[in-house]
RODO-2510 file (C-alpha; in nm, 4 decimals, decimal comma):
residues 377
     n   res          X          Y          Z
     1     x     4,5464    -6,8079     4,6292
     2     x     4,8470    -6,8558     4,4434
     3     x     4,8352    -7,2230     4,4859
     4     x     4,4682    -7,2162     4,3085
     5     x     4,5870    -7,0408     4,0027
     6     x     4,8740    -7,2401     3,9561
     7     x     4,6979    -7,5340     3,7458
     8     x     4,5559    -7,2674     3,5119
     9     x     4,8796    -7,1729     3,4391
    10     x     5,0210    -7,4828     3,4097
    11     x     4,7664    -7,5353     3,0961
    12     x     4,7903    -7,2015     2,9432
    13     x     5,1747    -7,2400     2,9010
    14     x     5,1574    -7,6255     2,7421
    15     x     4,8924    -7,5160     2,5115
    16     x     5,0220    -7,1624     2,4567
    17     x     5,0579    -7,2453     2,0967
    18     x     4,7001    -7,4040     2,0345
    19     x     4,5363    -7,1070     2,1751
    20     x     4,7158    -6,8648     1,9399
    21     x     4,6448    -7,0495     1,6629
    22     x     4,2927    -7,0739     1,7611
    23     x     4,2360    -6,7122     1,8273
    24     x     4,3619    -6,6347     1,4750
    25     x     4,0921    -6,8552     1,2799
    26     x     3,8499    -6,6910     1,4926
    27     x     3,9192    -6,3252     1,3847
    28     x     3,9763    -6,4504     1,0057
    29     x     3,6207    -6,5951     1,0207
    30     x     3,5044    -6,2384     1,1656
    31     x     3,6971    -6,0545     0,9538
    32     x     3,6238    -6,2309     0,5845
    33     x     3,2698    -6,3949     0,6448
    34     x     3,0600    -6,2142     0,4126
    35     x     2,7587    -6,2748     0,6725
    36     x     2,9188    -6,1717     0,9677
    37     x     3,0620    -5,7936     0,7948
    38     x     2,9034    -5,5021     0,9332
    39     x     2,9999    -5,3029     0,5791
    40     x     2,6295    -5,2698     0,3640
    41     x     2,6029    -5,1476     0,0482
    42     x     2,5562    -4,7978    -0,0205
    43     x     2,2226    -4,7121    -0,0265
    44     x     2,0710    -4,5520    -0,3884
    45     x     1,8118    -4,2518    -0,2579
    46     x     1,5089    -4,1739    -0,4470
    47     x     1,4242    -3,8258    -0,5734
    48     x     1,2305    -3,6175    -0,8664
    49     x     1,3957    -3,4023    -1,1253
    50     x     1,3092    -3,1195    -1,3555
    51     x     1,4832    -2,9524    -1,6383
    52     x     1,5765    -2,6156    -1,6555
    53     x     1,3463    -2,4331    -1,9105
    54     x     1,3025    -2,1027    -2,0567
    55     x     0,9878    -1,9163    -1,9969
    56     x     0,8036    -1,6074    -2,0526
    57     x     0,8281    -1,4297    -1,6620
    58     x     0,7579    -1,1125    -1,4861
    59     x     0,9867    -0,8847    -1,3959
    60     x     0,8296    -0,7135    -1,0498
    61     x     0,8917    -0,4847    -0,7796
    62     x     0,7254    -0,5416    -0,4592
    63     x     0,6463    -0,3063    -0,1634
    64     x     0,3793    -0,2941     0,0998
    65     x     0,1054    -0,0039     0,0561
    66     x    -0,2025     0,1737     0,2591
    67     x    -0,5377     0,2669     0,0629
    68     x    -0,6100     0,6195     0,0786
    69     x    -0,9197     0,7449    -0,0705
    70     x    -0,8831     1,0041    -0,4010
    71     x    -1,1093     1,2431    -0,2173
    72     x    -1,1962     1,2922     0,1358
    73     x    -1,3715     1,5853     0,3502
    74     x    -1,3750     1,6693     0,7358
    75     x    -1,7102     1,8505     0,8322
    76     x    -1,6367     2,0784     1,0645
    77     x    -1,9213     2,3434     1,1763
    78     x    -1,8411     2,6968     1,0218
    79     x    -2,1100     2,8970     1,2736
    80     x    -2,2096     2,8780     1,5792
    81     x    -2,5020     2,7178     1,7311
    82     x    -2,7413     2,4417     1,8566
    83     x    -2,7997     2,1008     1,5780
    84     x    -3,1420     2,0673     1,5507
    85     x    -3,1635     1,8016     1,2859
    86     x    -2,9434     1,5088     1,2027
    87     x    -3,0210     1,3945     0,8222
    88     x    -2,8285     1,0612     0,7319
    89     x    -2,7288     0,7559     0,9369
    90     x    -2,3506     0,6911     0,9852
    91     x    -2,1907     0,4476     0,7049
    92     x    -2,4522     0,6042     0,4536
    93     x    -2,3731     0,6655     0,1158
    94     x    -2,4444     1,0503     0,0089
    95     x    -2,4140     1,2538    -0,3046
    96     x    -2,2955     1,5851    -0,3068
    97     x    -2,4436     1,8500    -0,1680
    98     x    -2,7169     1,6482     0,0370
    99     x    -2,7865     1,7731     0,3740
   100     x    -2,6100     1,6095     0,6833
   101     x    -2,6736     1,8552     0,9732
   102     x    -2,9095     2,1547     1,0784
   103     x    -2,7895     2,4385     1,3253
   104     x    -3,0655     2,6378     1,4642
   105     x    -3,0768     2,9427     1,2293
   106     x    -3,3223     3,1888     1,4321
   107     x    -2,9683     3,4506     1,5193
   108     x    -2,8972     3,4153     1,1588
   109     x    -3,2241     3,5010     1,0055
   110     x    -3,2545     3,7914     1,2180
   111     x    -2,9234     3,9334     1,1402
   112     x    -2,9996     3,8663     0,7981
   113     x    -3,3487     4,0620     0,8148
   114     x    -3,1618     4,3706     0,9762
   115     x    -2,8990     4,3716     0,7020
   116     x    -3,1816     4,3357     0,3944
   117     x    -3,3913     4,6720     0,6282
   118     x    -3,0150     4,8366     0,6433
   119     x    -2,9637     4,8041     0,2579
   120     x    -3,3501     5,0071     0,1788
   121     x    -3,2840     5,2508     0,4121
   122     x    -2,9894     5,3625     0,2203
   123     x    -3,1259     5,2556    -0,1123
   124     x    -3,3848     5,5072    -0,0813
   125     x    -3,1360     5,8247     0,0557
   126     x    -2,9184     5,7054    -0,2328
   127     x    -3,2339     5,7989    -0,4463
   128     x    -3,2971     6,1035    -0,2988
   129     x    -2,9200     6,2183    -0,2788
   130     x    -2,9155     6,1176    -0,6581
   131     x    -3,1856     6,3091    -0,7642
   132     x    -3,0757     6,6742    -0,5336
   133     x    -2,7517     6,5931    -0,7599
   134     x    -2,9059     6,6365    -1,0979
   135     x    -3,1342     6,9142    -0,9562
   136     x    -2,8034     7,1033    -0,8412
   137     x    -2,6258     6,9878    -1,1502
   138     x    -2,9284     7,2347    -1,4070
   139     x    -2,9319     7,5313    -1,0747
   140     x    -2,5452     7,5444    -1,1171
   141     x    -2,5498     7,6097    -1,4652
   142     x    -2,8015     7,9189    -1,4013
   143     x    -2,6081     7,9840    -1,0894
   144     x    -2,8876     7,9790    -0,8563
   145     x    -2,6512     7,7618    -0,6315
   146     x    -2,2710     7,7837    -0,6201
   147     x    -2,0255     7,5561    -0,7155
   148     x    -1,9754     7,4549    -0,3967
   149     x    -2,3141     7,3345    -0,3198
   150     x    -2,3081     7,1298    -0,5935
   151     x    -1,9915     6,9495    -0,5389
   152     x    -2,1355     6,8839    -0,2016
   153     x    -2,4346     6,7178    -0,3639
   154     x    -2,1899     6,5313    -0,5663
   155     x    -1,9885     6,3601    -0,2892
   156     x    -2,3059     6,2815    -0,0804
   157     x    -2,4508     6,0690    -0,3917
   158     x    -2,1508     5,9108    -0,4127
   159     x    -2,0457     5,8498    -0,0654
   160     x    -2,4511     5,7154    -0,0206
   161     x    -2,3489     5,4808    -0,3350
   162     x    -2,0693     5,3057    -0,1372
   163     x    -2,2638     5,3326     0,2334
   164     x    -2,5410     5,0801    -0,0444
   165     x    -2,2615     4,8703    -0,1662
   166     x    -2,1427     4,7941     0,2032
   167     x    -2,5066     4,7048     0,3158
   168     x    -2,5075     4,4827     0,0152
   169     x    -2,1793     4,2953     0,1296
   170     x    -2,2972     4,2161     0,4675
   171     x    -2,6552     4,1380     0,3443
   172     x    -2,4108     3,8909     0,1180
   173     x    -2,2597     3,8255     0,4551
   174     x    -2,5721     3,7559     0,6319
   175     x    -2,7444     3,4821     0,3433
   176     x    -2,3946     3,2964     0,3783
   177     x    -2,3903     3,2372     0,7364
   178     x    -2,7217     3,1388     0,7244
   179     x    -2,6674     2,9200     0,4500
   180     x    -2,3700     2,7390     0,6787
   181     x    -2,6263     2,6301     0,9254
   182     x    -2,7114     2,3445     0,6760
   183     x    -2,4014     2,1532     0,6452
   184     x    -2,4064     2,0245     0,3268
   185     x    -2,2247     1,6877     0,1410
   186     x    -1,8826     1,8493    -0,0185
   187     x    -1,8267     1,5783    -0,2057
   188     x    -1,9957     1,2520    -0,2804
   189     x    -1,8876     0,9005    -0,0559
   190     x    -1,9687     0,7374     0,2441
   191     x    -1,9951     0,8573     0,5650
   192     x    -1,8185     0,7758     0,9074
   193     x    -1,9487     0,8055     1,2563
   194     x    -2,0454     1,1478     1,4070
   195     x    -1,9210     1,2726     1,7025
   196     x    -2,2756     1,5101     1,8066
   197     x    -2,6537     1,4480     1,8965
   198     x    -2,9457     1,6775     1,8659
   199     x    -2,9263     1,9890     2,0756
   200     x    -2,5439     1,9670     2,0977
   201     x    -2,3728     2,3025     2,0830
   202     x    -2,0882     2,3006     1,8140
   203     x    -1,8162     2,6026     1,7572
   204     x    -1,7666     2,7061     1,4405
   205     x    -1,4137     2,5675     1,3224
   206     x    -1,3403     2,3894     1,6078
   207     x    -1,4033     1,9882     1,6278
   208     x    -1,4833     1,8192     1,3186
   209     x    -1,8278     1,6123     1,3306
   210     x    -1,7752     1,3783     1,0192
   211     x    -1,5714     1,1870     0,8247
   212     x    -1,6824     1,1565     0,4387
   213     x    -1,4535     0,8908     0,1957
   214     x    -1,4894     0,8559    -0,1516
   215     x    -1,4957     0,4726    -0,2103
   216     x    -1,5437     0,3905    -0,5425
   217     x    -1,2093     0,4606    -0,6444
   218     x    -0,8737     0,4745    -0,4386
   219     x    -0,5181     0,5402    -0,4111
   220     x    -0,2816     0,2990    -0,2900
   221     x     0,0029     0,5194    -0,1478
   222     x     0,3831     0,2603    -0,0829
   223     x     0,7383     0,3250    -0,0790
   224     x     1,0369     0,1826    -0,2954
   225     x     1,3805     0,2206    -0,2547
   226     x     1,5743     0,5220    -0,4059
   227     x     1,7865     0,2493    -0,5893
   228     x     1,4706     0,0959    -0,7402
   229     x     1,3646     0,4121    -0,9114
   230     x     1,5273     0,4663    -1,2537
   231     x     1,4352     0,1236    -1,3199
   232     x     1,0837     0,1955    -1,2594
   233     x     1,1175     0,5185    -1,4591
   234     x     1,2642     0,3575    -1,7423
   235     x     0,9901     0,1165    -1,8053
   236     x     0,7304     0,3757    -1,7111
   237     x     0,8255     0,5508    -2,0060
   238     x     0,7850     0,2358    -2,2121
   239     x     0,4317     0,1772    -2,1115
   240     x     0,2103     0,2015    -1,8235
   241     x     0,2933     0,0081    -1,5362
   242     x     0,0448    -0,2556    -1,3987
   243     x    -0,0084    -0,2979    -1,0197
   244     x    -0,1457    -0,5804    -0,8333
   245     x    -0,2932    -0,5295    -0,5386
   246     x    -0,3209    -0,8124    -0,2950
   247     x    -0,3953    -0,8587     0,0941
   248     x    -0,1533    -0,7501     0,3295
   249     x    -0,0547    -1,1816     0,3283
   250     x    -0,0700    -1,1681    -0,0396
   251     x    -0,3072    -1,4514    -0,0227
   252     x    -0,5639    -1,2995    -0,2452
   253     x    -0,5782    -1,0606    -0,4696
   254     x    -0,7717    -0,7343    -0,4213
   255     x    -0,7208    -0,5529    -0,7290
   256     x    -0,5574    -0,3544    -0,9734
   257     x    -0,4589    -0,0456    -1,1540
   258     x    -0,1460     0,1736    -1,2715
   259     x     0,1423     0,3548    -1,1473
   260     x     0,0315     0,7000    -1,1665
   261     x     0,2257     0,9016    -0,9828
   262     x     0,5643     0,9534    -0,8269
   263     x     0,6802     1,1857    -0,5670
   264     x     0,9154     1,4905    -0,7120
   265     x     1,1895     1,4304    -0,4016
   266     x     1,3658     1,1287    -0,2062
   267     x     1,2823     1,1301     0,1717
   268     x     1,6149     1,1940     0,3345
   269     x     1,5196     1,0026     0,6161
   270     x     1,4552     0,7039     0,4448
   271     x     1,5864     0,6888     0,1489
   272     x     1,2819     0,6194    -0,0012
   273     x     1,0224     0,7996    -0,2495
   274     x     0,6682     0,8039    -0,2091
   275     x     0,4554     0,6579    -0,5518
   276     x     0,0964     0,5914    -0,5893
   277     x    -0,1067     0,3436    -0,7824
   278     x    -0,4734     0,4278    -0,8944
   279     x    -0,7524     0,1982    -0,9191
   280     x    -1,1045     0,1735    -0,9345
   281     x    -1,2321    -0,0010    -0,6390
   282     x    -1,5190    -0,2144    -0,7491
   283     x    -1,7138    -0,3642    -0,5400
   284     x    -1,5388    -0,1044    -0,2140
   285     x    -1,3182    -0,4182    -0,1456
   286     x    -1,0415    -0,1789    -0,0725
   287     x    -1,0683     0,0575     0,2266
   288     x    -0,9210     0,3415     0,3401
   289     x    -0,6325     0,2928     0,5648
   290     x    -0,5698    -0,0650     0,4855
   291     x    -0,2854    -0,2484     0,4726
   292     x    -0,1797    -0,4211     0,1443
   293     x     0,0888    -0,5448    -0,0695
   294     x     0,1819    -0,3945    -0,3952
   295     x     0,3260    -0,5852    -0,6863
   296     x     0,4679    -0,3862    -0,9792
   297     x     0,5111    -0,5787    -1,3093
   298     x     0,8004    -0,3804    -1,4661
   299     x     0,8254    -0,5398    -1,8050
   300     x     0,8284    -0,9447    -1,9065
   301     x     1,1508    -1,1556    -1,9523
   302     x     1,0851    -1,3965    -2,2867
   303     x     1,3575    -1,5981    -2,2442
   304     x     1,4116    -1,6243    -1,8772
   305     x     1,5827    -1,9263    -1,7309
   306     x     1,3610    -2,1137    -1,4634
   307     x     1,3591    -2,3794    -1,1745
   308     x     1,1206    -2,4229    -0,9066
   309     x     1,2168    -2,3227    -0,5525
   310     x     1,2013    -2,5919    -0,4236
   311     x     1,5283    -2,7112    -0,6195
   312     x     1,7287    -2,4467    -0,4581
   313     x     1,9402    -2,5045    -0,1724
   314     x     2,1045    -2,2512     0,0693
   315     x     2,4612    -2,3118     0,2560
   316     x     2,6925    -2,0613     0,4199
   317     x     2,8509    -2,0159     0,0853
   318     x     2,5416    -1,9352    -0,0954
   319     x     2,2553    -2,0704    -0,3071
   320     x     2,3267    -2,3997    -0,5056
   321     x     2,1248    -2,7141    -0,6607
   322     x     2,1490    -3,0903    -0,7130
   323     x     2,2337    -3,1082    -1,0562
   324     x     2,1647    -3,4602    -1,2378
   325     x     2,4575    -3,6174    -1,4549
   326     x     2,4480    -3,9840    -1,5336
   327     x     2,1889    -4,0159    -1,1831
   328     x     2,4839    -3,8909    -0,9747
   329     x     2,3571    -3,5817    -0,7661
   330     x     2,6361    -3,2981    -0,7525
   331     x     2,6209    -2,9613    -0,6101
   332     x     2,6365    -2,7030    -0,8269
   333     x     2,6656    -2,3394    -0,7412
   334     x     2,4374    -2,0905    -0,8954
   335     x     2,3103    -1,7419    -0,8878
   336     x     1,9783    -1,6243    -0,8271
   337     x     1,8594    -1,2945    -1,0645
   338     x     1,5118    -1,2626    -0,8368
   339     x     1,1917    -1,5031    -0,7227
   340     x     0,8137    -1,5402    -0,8350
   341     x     0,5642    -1,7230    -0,6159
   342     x     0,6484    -2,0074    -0,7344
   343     x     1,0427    -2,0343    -0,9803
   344     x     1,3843    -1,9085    -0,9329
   345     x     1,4775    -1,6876    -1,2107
   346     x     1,8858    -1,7993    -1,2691
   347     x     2,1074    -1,5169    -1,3253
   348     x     2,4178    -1,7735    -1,4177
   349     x     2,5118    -2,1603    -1,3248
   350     x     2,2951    -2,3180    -1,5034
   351     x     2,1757    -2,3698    -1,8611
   352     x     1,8615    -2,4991    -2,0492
   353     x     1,7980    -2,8625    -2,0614
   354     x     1,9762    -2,9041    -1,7578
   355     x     1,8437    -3,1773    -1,4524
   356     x     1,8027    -3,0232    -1,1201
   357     x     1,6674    -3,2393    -0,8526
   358     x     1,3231    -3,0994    -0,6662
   359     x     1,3222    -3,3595    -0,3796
   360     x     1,6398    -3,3407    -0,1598
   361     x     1,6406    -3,6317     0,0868
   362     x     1,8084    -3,5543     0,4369
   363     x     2,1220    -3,7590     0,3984
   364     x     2,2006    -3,6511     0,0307
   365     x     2,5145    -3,5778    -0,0224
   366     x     2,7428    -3,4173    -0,3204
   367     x     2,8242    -3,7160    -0,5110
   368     x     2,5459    -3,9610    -0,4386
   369     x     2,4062    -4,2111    -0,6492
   370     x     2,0294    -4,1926    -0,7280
   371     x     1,6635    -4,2905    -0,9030
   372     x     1,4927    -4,0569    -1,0472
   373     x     1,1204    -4,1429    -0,9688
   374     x     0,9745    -3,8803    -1,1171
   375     x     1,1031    -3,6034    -1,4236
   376     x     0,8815    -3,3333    -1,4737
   377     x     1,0482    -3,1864    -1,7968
***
């Protein structure tokens, strides 16, 4: 083996010098042949740009709410007894004081019938009793009867008076209950689902049978922050406060109406207070129990500072932009005041007539050069 090698050797130590030499012009090629470098240019990264502008923009509290409706009655059965007539069909609209249910009334008229027979029974001793008074009240003068006869004639007229007076209570007594075996409409709305048929037994007070909502106007019952409320009570003194009512998404707009109401205590437990919006509910888009959101405009900022969202950037240290100078993009560090659907109101960092860029490639970095494309002033 070493015998085989040998010649090789032989070679690289005569031409030791050659190969050195040639090794060197091969790395200077490599190194300084513009063709061969590996080094490109930087590339220049394309974006759009807006300027930073003052505009006219709400200042708004958000929260998410339930409809309740401004009135709302529970029938429950106040007497005893068998339905015998059902008078509406569930999800009907009724007016007040329209019939919904009939309880068999037979017990009732009778009772009434015995109270009304009760009350001329003692009508007509009452007469008699009245007139033995005046007769006794002429014979005492003459002294035909004593005094004590005609005292006695005196309380028994009287006493008579009140025995009338109760029989008139409980006849009273009696028309009422009979008049509570038609349950009537309290209050005008639309009606839920019942919970009896025909020739069901109910209890008086016991399990309600119907649900009536008023629909055609609503409450809209949310929550806000303890912290939030002397700024709400500040501009609510100013003027009346407009609410916006939109899906529980706040995709689309339901309504709206005004802050009428606010609760008189914080709730310990959650630090929050309880306010309520009212609004007429046109159409019955808004139902009872629903879910929604609840945007408060609290006044309108003239001069506020804008930039659309999509300009703003977020990094462990905060929120900053791309800001444009001489098409260099640099990060600049700003503060947000709050957010609308669709700006960034800015609370400092920037100032009007100022470029922010909108499009933020992936591999921009703080310093970059680029082309604006597009500059939406």
């Amino acid at each position: 083996m070493k015998k085989l090698y040998q010649p090789c050797l032989f070679y690289l130590k005569k031409y030791k010098k050659t190969a050195i030499a040639i090794t060197c012009l091969a790395l200077s090629v490599l190194m300084f042949n513009p063709y061969l470098s590996t080094t490109r240019p930087a590339q220049i990264s394309l974006v759009n740009a807006v300027q930073v502008v003052e505009r006219p923009t709400p200042l708004v509290m958000k929260a998410m709410g339930t409809v309740e409706s401004q009135q709302s009655a529970v029938i429950t059965p106040q007497v005893t007894g068998k339905i015998t007539q059902i008078n509406f069909r569930p999800g009907q609209r009724v007016q007040k004081g329209q019939a919904l249910f009939t309880i068999e009334a037979n017990t009732f008229n009778a009772v009434l019938e015995q109270a009304q027979a009760t009350l001329q029974r003692d009508q007509a001793q009452l007469v008699y009793l009245n007139a033995t008074e005046k007769r006794y009240a002429s014979l005492v003068k003459l002294e035909y009867v004593t005094r004590d006869q005609y005292e006695q004639a005196v309380a028994s007229a009287n006493a008579q008076a009140a025995l009338v007076k109760a029989d008139q209570a409980l006849v009273e007594q009696a028309k009422i209950q009979l008049g509570y075996t038609v349950i009537r409409a309290p209050v005008s709305g639309k009606l839920g689902n019942y919970t009896v048929r025909v020739g069901d037994l109910v209890v008086a007070n016991s399990v309600p049978l119907l649900t009536i909502n008023q629909i055609s106007s609503a409450w809209i019952d949310f929550n806000v922050p303890q912290r939030d409320l002397q700024n709400i009570r500040y501009f609510q003194h100013q003027k009346r406060l407009q609410v916006d009512i939109l899906s529980e998404d706040g995709t689309e707009k339901l309504g709206e109406g005004v802050l009428s109401f606010i609760d008189n205590l914080v709730d310990p437990k959650t630090g929050t207070v309880l306010l309520k919006a009212e609004t007429d509910n046109n159409g019955d888009i808004l139902w009872p129990g629903e879910m929604v959101k609840v945007v408060i405009t609290l006044t309108i900022e003239q001069h506020a500072l804008v930039i659309p969202l999509s300009a703003v950037q977020f990094d462990n240290q905060g929120s900053f932009v791309y800001l444009l100078q001489n098409n260099i993009a640099v990060v600049h560090r700003i503060k947000i005041a709050r957010q609308t659907t669709d700006f960034a109101v800015i609370q400092e960092g920037l100032q009007k007539g100022d470029f922010v860029l909108t499009t933020i490639p992936p591999d921009l970095v703080d310093g970059a050069t680029v082309k604006v494309v597009s500059n939406n002033d």
